[in-house]
C-alpha positions, 0 to 999 in steps of 0.5 A: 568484443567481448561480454561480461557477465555478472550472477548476484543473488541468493538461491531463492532470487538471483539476477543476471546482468550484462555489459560490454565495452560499447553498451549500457549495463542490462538487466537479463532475467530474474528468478530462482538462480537454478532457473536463470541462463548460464552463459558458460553452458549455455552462451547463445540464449545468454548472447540472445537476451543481450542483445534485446534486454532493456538497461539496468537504469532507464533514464531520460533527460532533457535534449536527449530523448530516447531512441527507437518506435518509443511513443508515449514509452519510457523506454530506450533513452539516450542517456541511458544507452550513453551509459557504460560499466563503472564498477559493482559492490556487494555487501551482506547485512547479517539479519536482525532479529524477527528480520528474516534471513541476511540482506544482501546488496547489490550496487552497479556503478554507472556512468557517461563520461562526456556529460558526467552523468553517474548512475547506481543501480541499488539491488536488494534481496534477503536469504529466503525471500523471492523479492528484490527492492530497486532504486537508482541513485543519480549524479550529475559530476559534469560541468553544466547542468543537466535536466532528468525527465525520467529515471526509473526504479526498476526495469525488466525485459523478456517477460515472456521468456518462459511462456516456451515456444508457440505460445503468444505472449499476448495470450500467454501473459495475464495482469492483474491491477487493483482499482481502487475506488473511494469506499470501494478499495482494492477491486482486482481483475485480471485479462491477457494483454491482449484483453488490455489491449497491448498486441504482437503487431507484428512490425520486429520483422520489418526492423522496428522495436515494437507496437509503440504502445503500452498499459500504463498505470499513473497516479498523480497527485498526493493521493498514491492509491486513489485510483489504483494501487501501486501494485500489479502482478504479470502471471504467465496463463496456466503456469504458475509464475508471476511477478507481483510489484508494488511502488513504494511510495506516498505520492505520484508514480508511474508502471507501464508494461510494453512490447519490445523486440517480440518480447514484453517489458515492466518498468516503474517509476517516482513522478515523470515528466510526461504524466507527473509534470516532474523535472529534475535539474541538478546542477554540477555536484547534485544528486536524485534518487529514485522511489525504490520499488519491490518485485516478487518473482515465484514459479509457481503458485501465481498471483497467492504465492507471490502475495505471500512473498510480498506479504513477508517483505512488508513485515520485515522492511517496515518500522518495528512497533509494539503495535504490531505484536499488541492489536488493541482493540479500537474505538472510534467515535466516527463511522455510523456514530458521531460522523464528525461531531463530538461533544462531551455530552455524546461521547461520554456514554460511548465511552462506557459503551466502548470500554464494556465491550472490551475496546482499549483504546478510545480515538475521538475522531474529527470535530473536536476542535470546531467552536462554530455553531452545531448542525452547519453542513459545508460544501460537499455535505462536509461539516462547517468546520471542513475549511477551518481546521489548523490550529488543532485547540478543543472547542469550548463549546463541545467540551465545557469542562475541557477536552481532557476531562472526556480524555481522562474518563477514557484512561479511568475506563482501561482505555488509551485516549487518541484523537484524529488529526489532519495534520497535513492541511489548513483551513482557509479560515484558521488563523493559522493560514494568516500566521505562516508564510506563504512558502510554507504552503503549496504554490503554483506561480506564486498563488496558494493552492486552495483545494475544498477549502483547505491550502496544503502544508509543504513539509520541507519549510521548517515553520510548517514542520515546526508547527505540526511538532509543536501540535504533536507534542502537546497533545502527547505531553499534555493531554496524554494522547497516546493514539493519533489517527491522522487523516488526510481528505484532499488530493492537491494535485502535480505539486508546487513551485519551488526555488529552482524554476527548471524544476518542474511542480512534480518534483516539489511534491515529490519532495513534499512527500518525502519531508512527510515521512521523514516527519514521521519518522522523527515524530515516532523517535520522539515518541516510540510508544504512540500508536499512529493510524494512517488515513486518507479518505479511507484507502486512498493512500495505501503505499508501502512508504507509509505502512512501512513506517505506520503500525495501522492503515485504515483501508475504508470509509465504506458505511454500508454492512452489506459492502464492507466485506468485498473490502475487507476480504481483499485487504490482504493483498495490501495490507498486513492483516495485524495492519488493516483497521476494518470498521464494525459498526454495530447498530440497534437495527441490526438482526443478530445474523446481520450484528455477526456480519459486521463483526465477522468483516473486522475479525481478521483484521483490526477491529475499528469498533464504531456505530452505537454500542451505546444505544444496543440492547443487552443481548446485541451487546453480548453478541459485540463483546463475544466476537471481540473476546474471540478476537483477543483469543487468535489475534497474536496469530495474524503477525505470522500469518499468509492470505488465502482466497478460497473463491478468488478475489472477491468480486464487488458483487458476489454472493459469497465471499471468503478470506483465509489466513493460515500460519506456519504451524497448521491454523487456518482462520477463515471468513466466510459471507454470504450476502444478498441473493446468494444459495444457502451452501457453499463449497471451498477448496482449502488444499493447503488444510490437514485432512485430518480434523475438521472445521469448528465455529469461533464465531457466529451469530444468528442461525448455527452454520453447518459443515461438511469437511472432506478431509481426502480432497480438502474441500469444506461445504458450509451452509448459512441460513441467513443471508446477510450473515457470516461465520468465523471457523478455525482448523487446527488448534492454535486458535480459540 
């Protein structure tokens, strides 16, 4: 019987892939094509991973299950091993301009004759890129129906390949996951697998497949990141390599590494099944695809250097906007301010404040449209209006002389007026819960989904999509709206019903999810110069299928000064810098050390100025505008530039926290906080600064900083005397 071998890819990130007459296409390794097997040279090793690497597509469906010690696993379905080689295509893409390098695509034909299931898996890498986006695309070109409760984006056996001999893989291999808490986003730890509780039980000697166990990582619901990002990375223990992932996608998902064969497995996913209450049934002629995810692959360097990697693959797969390159500095009237209660009285004088400390765009946040009486506070200490939004008109009471008399004196400012919107969502009270049909909304047994007040929006009903364009285009056409926050402050959980009962909630939302981009997609081609902001109670929807297609993400709704930093330092592993709006919200209490704390966490980000520059005294004032100056001196910078943590990930309670941003052409900007409890100075190692030259302050406030920089083994001690303070510093000269 002989074996087939396939080599596709680029120098920086090759794939090998096997198959055989009597087997399902497998996936062998990934990695730097120098590093992969060679089965010509080498066929033994090459026969040994065939023998134990998972398919290239795992799928299971119904009356099939899977075979093997599988447990709760998504591994080892029947349908996928019933799958056998039909086929491969491979294209290139020359590059576009600010593109990167030429796109390469690999697609491999799949297919199971005695049931008609076909199968592509979709392959992508780019010249100069060490990262691959998966998808699969799936088929039913049989006679009967057939269900799907598992398909996944990607999959990979022998993890632990590299860790050589000796070494356990349950030592050896070290994950990485983000919790990522409400107000507390992007909280990264790592420990071995062991730690995590994945083991060698030593059961491949008796004849089984492995331990039956797993780490899972699950979201459910409309909220992708509200527990953990859809992110992870797999990092061998003192060599460098990692394999960093994110999913890419706005609604539920699924990763799981396990043990098979005395080796490790990542499989990712869309909705199952199991955790998703997700089914699929596609009669004759129909057809499903995977959410794609993306996997960077880096020899050495770890969790930083594929960061880095991940970091490069965002910017050149997401929608091209004049945002990105612009960054305008934004005000919002929310956070520390107005906290949802806008009126024209209170906005005005925040408007003269705004525009005097060098704002240029202006969004009035979340109220403007309630009529009910002041000072009513809901269920959950939300406002009165939580549970009646949806027809999105202003208020005759907060704007007497009409919302755009407050919008106009924003544009007279030099500013670009914008409002919040929450588009997704309808009161239980608005009229428009009435207006619209019930199948325009999410169902479970034909009752409408009501979740704190509010029913959900099903996007793929065209009165519900019809609506929100309606709203959209009057805003930007007749009020001259040119900023769009849009919120979204429920999760509705598994899904809705839909037309076919073999389908389960989860596909209903899955398909929500996908109707939602799609109206955004079509939203920014009617309107290619409106700035649209994603928010979800702060950063629970953080996924690469919205920052792909939205040129600013706002990552928090943090209002302590005193925590934002470990947010904002960590932002990066999730969201491009010139993305990721940080809240400063100076306030007249604040000392001057504190006021340069507030602006120092926005400063390598998007400034999202808030809180009450209204009521500062001038000299507070002046310490506002100056940092925002300093920003418009180096923020045409951070489109280009790669994250650093000089102390590591920051941990939610350190003292001193530190995020670094470098460019190609030697500038280093890099933030520094020293908080509560923490010793005066602290050391950094910045191996990748010039040694020649030294550290200077672009921004500070409150006592000066002081610095010694040892060029020889790049190491910069700073010291602060205030805690509760911060400092700015840039090495090289692009900056400032």
């Amino acid at each position: 019987m002989s074996t087939a071998y396939l080599r596709w890819g680029t120098r920086d990130l090759s794939l090998l892939l096997c198959h055989e007459p009597a087997g399902p296409v497998r996936l062998l390794a990934v990695g730097q094509a120098a590093g992969l097997p060679d089965p010509v040279r080498d066929p033994e090793s090459c026969a040994r991973l065939a023998r134990c690497a998972l398919p290239l597509v795992e799928v299971q469906a119904a009356g099939g299950g899977r075979v093997g010690t599988s447990g709760k696993r998504h591994v080892d379905g029947a349908a996928a091993q019933a799958l056998r080689y039909a086929g491969h295509e491979e294209v290139r893409e020359r590059a576009a301009g600010g593109c990167g390098g030429d796109l390469l695509t690999l697609r491999v034909h799949l297919a199971d004759e005695s049931t008609g299931l076909r199968v592509t898996a979709v392959c992508r890498v780019r010249e100069g890129l060490p990262v691959l986006r998966a998808e699969a695309q799936v088929k039913n070109t049989g006679d009967a129906p057939l269900t799907l409760e598992y398909v996944s984006s990607f999959a990979l056996s022998h993890l632990a390949r590299e860790l050589g001999d000796g070494r356990r893989w349950e030592d050896g291999l070290a994950l990485w996951t983000a919790a990522n808490p409400w107000s507390g986003e992007f909280r990264w730890s790592r420990a071995t697998l062991a730690e995590r509780g994945l083991y060698d039980v030593g059961m491949v000697a008796f004849g089984q497949t492995g331990s039956k166990n797993r780490v899972a990582l699950t979201s459910t619901g409309s909220w992708s990141s509200s527990e953990y990002l859809p992110m992870g990375c797999l990092e061998g223990t003192g060599t460098g390599r990692a394999l960093l992932w994110q999913i890419e996608h706005n609604g539920s998902w699924h990763a799981e590494l396990g043990d098979r064969f005395g080796d490790v497995y990542l499989a990712l996913s869309g909705p199952t099944d199991r955790e998703h209450q997700w089914r699929r049934r596609l009669a004759p002629g129909e057809s499903f695809h995977t959410v794609p995810a993306a996997v960077a692959f880096v020899a050495s360097g770890g969790f930083e250097a594929a960061l880095a990697a991940m970091t490069r693959h965002r910017r050149a797969t997401r929608r091209p906007h004049p945002d990105h390159e612009g960054l305008p500095v934004v005000f919002n009237d929310f956070m520390n301010s107005l906290m949802g209660e806008p009126s024209t009285g209170a906005l005005l004088p925040l408007v003269d404040a705004a525009a005097a400390a060098g704002a240029e765009v202006f969004c009035v946040d979340a109220g403007w449209f309630d009529d009910g009486p002041p000072g009513v506070v809901g269920p959950g200490g939300v406002p009165g209006w939580w549970d009646a939004p949806g027809e999105w008109e202003e208020s005759a009471r907060r704007f007497p002389g009409g919302l755009k008399e407050v919008l106009g004196r924003i544009g007279a400012a030099g500013m670009v007026p914008g409002l919040w919107l929450e588009p997704e969502v309808v009161g239980v009270r608005s009229a428009v819960a009435a207006a619209l049909p019930d199948e325009a909304f999410f169902r479970r047994d034909g009752v409408r989904l009501a979740e704190w007040g509010r029913h959900q929006l099903d996007l793929r009903h065209p009165a519900a999509r019809g609506h929100l364009d309606v709203v959209v285009d009057r805003l930007v056409g007749e009020y001259g709206v040119g900023y769009l926050k849009l919120d979204y402050n429920i999760d509705i959980g598994p899904g809705t019903d839909g037309p076919d009962p073999g389908a389960g909630p989860g596909d209903g939302l899955l398909g929500h999810n996908r109707a939602y981009l799609d109206w955004l997609d079509a939203l920014l081609d009617r309107h290619p110069a409106l700035v649209v902001e994603s928010c979800a109670a702060g950063g629970s929807r953080t996924d690469h299928a919205i920052l792909s297609r939205l040129p600013i993400h706002s990552v928090t709704d943090q209002q302590d000064f005193r925590l934002l930093p470990a947010i904002a330092a960590a932002a990066p592993t999730a969201v491009t810098p010139e993305q990721g709006a940080i809240w400063a919200y100076p306030l007249p209490e604040h000392t001057d050390a504190e006021l340069g704390m507030v602006m120092v966490s926005a400063l390598l980000g998007r400034i999202h100025l808030s809180g009450r520059p209204d009521l500062l005294t001038p000299d507070q004032a002046e310490v506002v505008r100056r940092a925002v100056d300093t920003y418009k001196t180096y923020r045409h910078l951070l489109p280009g530039t790669r994250p650093h943590w000089p102390l590591g990930l920051p941990g939610w309670r350190d003292g001193w926290l530190a995020l670094a941003l470098s460019t190609d052409g030697g500038t280093t900007l890099l933030a520094l906080w020293r908080r509560d409890g923490a010793p005066e100075t602290v050391a950094l190692p910045l191996p990748w600064v010039a040694e020649a030259g030294g550290p200077r302050t672009l921004f500070t406030a409150g006592p000066a900083p002081s610095y010694e920089w040892d060029g020889r083994d790049r190491v910069l001690r700073v010291g602060l005397a205030a805690e509760r303070s911060a400092v700015l510093v840039a090495f090289g000269d692009e900056a400032g």
